[in-house]
Backbone bond lengths (Angstrom), bond angles and torsions (degrees), N, CA, C in turn:
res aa  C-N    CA-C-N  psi(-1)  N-CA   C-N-CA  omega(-1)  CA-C   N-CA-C  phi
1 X - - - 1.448 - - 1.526 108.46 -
2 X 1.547 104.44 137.68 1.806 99.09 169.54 1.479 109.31 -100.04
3 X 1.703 92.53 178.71 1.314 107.36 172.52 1.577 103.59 -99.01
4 X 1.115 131.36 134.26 1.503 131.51 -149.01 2.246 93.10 -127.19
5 X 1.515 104.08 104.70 1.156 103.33 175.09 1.569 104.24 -108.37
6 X 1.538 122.48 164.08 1.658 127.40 133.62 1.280 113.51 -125.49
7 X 1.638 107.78 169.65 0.912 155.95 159.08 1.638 122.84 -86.11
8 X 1.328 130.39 98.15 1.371 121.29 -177.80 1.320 99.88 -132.84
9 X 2.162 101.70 140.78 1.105 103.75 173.39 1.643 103.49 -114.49
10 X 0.903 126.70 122.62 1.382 121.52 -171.18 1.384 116.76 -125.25
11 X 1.289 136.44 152.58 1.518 141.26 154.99 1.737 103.34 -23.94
12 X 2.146 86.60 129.84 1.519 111.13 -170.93 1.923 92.02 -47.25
13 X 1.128 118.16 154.24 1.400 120.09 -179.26 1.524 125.90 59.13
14 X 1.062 114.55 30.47 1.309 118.68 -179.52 1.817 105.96 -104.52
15 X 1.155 104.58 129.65 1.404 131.57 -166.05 2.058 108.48 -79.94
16 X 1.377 86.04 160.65 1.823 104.45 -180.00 1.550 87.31 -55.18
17 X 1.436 140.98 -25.62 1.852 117.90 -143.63 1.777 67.67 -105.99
18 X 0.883 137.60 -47.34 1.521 125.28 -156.57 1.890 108.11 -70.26
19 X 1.405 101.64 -48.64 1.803 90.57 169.83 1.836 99.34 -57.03
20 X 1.220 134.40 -63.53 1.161 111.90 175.98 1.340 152.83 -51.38
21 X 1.179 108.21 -12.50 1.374 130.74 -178.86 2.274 103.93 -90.85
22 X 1.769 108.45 -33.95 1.060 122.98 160.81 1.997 110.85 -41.84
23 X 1.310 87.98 -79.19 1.572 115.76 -173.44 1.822 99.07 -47.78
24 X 1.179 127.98 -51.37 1.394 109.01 165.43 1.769 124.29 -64.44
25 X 1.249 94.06 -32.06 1.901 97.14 174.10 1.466 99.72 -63.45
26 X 1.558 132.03 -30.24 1.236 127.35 179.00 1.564 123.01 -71.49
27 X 1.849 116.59 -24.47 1.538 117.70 -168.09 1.238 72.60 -96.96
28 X 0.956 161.42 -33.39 1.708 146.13 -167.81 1.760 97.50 -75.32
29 X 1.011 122.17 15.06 1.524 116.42 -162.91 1.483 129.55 49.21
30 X 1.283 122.93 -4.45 1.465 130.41 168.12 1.814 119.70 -63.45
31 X 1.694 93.82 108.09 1.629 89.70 179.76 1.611 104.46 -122.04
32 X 0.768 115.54 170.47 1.856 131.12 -166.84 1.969 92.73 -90.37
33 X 0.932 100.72 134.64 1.464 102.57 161.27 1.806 116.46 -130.39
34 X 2.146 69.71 131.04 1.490 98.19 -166.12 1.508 121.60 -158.57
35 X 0.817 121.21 149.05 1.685 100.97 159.06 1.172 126.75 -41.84
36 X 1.553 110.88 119.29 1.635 100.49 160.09 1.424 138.22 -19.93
37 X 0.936 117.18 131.65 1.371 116.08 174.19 1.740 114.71 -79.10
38 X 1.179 101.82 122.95 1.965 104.67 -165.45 1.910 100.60 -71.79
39 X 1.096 116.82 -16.47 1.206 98.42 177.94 2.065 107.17 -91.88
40 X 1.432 122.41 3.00 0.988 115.61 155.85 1.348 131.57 -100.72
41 X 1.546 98.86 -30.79 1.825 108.15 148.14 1.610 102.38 -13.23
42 X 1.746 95.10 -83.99 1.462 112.04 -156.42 1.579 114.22 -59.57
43 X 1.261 112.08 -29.49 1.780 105.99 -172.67 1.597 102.42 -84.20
44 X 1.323 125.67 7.79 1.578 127.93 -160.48 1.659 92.15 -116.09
45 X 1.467 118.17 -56.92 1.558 119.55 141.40 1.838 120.57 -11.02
46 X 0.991 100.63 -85.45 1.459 134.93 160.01 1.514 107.90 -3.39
47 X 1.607 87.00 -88.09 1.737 100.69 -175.87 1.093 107.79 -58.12
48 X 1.180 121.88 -50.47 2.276 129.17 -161.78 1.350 75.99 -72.84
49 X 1.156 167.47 14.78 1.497 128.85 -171.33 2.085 73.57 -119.87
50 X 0.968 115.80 -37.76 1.497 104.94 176.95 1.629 124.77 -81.27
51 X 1.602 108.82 -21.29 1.311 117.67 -167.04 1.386 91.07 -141.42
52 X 1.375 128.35 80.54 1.353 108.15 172.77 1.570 124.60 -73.12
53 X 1.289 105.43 155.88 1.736 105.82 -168.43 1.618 100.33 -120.20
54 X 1.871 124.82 -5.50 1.281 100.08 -179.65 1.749 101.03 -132.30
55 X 1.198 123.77 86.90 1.799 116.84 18.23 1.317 106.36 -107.53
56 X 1.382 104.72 155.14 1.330 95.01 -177.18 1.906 119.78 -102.17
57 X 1.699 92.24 127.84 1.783 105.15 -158.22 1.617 116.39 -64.16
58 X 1.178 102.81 -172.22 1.805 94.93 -167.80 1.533 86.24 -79.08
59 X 1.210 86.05 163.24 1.999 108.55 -175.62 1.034 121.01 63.84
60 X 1.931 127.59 31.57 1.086 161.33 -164.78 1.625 85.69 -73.91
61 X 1.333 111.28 147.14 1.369 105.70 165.61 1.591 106.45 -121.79
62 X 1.525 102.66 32.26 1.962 103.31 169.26 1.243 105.39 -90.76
63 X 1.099 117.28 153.18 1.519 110.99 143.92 1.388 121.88 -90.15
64 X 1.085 114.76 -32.02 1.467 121.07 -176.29 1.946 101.31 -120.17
65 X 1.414 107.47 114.41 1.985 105.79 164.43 1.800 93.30 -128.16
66 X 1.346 91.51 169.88 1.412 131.08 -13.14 1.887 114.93 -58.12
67 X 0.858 131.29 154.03 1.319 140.80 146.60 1.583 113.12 -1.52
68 X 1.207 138.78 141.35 1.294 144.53 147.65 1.573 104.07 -73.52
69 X 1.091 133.37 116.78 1.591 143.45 160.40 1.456 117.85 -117.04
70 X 0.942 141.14 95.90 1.421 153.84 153.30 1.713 122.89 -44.18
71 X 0.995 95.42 -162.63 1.430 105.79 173.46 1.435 115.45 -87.15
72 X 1.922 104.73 -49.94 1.187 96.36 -175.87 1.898 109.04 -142.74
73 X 1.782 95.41 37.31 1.101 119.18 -171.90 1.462 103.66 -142.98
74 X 1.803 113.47 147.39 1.261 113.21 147.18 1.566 117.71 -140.02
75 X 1.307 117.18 140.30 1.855 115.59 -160.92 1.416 104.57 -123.09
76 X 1.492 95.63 118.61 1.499 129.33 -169.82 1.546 115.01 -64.73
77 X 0.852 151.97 52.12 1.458 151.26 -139.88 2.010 84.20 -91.81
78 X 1.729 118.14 102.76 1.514 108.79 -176.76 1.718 87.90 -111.99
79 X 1.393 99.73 150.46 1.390 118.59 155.64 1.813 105.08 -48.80
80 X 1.386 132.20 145.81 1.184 135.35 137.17 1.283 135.58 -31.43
81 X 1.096 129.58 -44.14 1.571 157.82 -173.47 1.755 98.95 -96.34
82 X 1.308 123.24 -8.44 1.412 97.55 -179.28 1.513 112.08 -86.31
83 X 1.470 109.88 150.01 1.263 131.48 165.88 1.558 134.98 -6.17
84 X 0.871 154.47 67.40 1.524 166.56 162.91 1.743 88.43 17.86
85 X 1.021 107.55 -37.61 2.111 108.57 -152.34 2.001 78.31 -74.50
86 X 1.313 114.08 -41.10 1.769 91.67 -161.00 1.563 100.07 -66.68
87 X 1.417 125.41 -40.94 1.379 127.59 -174.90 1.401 107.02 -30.21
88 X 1.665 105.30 -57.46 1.580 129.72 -157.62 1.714 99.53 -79.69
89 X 1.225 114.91 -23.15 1.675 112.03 161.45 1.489 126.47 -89.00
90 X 1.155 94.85 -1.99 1.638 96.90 -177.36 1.758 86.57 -92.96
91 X 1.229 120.41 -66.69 1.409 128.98 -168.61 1.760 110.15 -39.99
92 X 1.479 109.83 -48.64 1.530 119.11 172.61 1.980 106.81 -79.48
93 X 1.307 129.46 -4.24 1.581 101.62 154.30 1.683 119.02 -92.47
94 X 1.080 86.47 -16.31 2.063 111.73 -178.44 1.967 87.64 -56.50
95 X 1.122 112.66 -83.42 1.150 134.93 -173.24 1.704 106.90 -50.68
96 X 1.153 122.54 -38.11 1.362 121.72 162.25 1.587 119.10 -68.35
97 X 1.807 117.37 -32.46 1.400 106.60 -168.35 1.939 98.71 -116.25
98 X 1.211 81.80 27.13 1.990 86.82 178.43 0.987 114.60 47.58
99 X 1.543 111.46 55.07 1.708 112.84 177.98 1.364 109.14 -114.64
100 X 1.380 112.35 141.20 1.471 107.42 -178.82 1.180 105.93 -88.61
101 X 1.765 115.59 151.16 1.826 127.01 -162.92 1.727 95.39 -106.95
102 X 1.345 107.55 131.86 1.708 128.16 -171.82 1.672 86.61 -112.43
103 X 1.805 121.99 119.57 1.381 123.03 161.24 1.720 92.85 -99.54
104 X 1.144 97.73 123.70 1.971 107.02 172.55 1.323 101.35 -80.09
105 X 1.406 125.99 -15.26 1.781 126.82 -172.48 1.552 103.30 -72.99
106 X 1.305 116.50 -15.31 1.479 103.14 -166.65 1.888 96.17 -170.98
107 X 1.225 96.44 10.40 2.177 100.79 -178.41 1.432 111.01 45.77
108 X 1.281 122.34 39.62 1.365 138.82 168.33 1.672 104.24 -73.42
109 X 1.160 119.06 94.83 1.411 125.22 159.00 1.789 125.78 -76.47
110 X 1.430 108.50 141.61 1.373 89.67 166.31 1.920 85.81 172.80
111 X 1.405 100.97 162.65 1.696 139.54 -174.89 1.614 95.73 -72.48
112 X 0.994 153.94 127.96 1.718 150.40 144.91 1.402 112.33 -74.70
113 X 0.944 110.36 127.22 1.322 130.33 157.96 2.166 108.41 5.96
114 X 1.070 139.77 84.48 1.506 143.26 -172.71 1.325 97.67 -44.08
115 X 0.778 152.93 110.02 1.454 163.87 147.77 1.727 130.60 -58.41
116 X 1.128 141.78 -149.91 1.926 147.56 157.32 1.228 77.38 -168.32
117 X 1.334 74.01 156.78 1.917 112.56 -161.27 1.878 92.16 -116.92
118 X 1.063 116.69 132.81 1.605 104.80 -172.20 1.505 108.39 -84.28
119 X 1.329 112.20 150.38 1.745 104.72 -162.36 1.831 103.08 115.03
């Protein structure tokens, strides 16, 4: 079994029921068509450049690659057993690219901590 995270970039003011209400339009396969959203571009960049998923190498901490990336979503499918440090990097690019964090374990929405990216 994984630990099942997202990444959502959504319209300024968009609420915990709207990333959730997203994330089910997403397991139904329903996605918005649009341009990517550049701040999920970049945190999807981001992660694969630390955790790559294509392909993804032994001691991968996905459960599922490549990655789900959307338009204005990306869904974290983590091993159980992975590492505390990816949690804490997923939470600090979220917080760097102003993405709101979707827990599928319990639909716990919420903003992380805004962070700088060094550089």
């Amino acid at each position: 079994m994984s630990f099942d995270l997202s990444v959502w970039a959504l319209a300024d003011g968009a609420t915990p029921e709207d990333v959730r209400a997203a994330a089910l339009r997403c397991r139904q396969g329903q996605h918005v068509e649009r341009h990517p959203d550049p701040r999920v571009v970049a945190f999807y960049r981001a992660i694969t450049r630390s955790y790559p998923d294509r392909p993804a190498g032994q001691g991968t901490p996905w459960a599922v690659a490549p990655l789900h990336a959307a338009n204005d979503h990306v869904e974290l499918n983590l091993h159980p057993t992975c590492e505390d440090q990816v949690l804490l990097d997923i939470e600090r690019l979220a917080g760097a690219y102003d993405l709101m964090l979707f827990d599928a374990q319990d639909g716990s929405v919420y903003y992380p901590p805004p962070t700088r990216l060094p550089g």
